[in-house]
N, C-alpha and C positions, 0 to 999 in steps of 0.2 A: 472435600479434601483441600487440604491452604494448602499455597506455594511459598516454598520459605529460599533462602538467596542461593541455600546448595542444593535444590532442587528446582531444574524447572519444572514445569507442567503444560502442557500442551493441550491444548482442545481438541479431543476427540469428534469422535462423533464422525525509369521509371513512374510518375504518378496515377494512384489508384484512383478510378472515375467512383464518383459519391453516391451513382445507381450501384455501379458494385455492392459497393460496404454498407447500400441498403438493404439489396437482398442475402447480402451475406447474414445482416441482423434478421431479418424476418426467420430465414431458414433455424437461427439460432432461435426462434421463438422468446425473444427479448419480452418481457411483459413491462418494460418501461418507457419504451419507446425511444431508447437511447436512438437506435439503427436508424430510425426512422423520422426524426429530428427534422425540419427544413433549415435548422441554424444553421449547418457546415454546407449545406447548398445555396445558400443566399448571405454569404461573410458580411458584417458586420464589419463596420469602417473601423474598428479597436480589436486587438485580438493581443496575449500576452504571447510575446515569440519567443521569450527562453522557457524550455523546458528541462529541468533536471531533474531525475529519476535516481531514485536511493532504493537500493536493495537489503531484503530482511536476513532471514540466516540461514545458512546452510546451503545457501546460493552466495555469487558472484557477481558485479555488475554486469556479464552479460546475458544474464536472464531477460534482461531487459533489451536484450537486440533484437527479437521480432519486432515488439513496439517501437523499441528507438528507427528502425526503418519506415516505416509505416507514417510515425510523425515526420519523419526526415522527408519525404514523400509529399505529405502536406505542406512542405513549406517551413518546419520549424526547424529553431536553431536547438540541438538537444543534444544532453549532457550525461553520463553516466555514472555516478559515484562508482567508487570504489572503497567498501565500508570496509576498516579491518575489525571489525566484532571484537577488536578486545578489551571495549567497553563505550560505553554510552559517549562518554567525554570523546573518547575518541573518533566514535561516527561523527558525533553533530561537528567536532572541528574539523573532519576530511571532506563533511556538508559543506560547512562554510567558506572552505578553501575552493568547493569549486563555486560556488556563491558567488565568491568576493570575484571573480572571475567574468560573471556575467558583463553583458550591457544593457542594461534596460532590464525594465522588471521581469518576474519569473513567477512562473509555476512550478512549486514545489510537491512532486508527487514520493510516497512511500508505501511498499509494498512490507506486509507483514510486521516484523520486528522495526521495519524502519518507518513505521506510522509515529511508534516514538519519536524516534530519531527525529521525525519532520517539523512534530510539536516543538521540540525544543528549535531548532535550527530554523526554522520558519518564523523566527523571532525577528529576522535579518529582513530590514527596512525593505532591502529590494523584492524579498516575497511579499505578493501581493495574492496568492491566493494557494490553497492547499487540496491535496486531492488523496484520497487514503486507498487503497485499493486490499482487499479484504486483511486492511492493520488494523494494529492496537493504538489507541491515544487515549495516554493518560493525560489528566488535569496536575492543575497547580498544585503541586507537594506532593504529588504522588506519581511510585510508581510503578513498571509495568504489573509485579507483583500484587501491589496493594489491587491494580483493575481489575485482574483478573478476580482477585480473591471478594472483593467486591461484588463482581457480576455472579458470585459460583459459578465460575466454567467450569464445566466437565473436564475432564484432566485427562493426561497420563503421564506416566513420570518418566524423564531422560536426567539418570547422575552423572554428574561431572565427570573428566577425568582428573589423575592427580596433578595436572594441570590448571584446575578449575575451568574447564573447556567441554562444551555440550555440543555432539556429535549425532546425526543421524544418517552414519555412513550403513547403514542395513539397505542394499538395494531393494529389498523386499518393503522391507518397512518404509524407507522414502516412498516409493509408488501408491501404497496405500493411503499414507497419513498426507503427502503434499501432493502427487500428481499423479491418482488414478484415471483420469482422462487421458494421461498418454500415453506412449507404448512402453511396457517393459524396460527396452532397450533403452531408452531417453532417460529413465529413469535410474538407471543403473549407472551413466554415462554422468548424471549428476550428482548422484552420490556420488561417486569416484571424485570430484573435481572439488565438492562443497569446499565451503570452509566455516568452521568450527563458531562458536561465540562464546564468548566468556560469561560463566553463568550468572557472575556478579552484576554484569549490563542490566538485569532483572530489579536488581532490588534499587536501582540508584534510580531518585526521584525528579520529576521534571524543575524547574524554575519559574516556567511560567508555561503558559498553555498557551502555541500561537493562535491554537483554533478558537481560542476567547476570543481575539479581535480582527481573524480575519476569515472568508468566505471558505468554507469545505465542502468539499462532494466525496462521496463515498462508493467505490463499489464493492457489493456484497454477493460471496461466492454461493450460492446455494447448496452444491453437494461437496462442502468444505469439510475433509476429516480433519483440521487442522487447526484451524479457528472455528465455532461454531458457528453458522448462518446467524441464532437465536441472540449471540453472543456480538457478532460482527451489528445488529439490530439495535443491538440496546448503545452499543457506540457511538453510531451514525447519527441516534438519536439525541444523545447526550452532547453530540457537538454543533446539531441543528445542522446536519448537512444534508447536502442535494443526494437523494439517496438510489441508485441504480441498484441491479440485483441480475447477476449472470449465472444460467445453472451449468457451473464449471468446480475444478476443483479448487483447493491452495495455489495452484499457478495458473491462475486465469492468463497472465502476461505468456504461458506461453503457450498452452492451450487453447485461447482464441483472444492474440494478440490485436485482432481489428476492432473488438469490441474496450477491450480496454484501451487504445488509442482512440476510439471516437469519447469514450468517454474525457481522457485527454481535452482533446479536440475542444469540449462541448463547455469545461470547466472555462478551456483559457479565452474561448469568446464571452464566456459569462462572469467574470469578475468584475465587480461594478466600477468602474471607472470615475465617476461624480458624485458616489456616494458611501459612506460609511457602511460598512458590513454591521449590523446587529445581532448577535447571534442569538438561537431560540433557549428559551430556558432549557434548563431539563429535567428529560421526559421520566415516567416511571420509568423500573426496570424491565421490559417482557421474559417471562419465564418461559423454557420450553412446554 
């Protein structure tokens, strides 16, 4: 099934001690060995200290306040977007405004709808490295549309209203499709608060593709009703990123907030400091 601009489609389907947030990864049965890392135990003389976090749809910036704690905790200087979703142009310049903001370089992280967002916005000289947390990232001239319709994601369809405004105020329905890992009630609590995205944000195409010239890490949600794991794969791969994989839902940030802040963590000591990023061709597509 294609997604066309009046339809989206969606994918079915304090400081903490570093033994802690070890065994917190183990008990999570991490198969990447994020948790278990000795990078965040033995710091590295470089580390990127701005962190700013961009939120996808139907949340708010403070999805991101477990995480934003947690790095705040570690030591970093972290940012929250405030995306108004009512359109692409308009995230990447409420990106850039807190951007222009920074001191010294940043880590540009995007959750869901705002994996776009970061591609474009991550253009900005002071990002020096990108980090996508179960998003989309379209390439050069295309986009989010055209990825999806590309990869054939499994779908299902949210219409606009006569607004041109895409809504997943169903507390039933949010819980299932973004956070069935959490309870009910958390669910219910963010539907009520969401905020909407213009359906048009879909069909407007990138300008360039930050992830072409600079370093990505990806994590990939495994029991994701929302973006497909198979889908979230073929991405990561396509941008030659560092690739992790947590079995959480669509909101891994709030779901298990430690893991996607070591993930964090693991990118901003790993961005190469003395050397040009290359990024890997890309890969086939993998089909479910």
């Amino acid at each position: 099934m294609k997604l066309s601009p009046d339809l989206l489609l969606l994918g079915q389907a304090p400081r903490l001690a570093w033994a802690w947030l070890i065994r917190i990864g183990a008990l999570l049965g991490l198969s990447t060995g994020l948790a278990s890392s000795p990078a965040s135990a033995d710091a590295p003389a470089q580390r990127i200290e701005n962190i700013v976090l961009v939120h996808g749809a139907f949340v708010d910036g403070s999805s991101w306040s477990p995480v934003l704690e947690q790095l705040i905790e570690m030591g970093y200087h972290v940012t929250a977007v405030q995306n108004p979703l009512t359109s692409l142009s308009d995230d990447v310049s409420a990106t850039e405004r807190v951007l222009q903001r920074q001191k010294g370089d940043v880590l540009l992280v995007g959750h869901s709808w705002a994996g776009t967002v970061i591609t474009q916005a991550g253009n900005a000289t002071n990002v020096k490295g990108l980090v996508y947390v179960s998003a989309l990232a379209p390439d050069s001239g295309e986009s989010t549309i055209d990825l999806l319709n590309h990869l054939n994601a499994p779908a299902m369809a949210l219409a606009p209203d006569r607004e041109g405004l895409l809504w997943l105020d169903s507390p039933t329905l949010f819980h299932s499709v973004m956070a069935a890992d959490l309870p009910i009630a958390a669910a219910r609590s963010l539907a009520a608060r969401q905020q909407p995205i213009a359906a048009n944000s879909f069909s407007t195409p990138i300008e360039h593709a930050a992830w072409r010239d600079k370093p990505s890490w990806y994590l990939q949600t495994l029991n994701d009703q929302a973006l497909a794991p198979w889908v979230q794969q073929a991405i990561a791969q396509r941008l030659g990123a560092t690739l992790h994989s947590v079995p959480s839902s669509h909101l891994s940030l709030l779901s298990q907030p430690e893991v996607v802040a070591r993930l964090i963590d693991e990118a901003a000591r790993g961005v190469p400091h003395d050397k040009d990023h290359r990024p890997a061709k890309t890969m086939p597509i993998p089909q479910p």
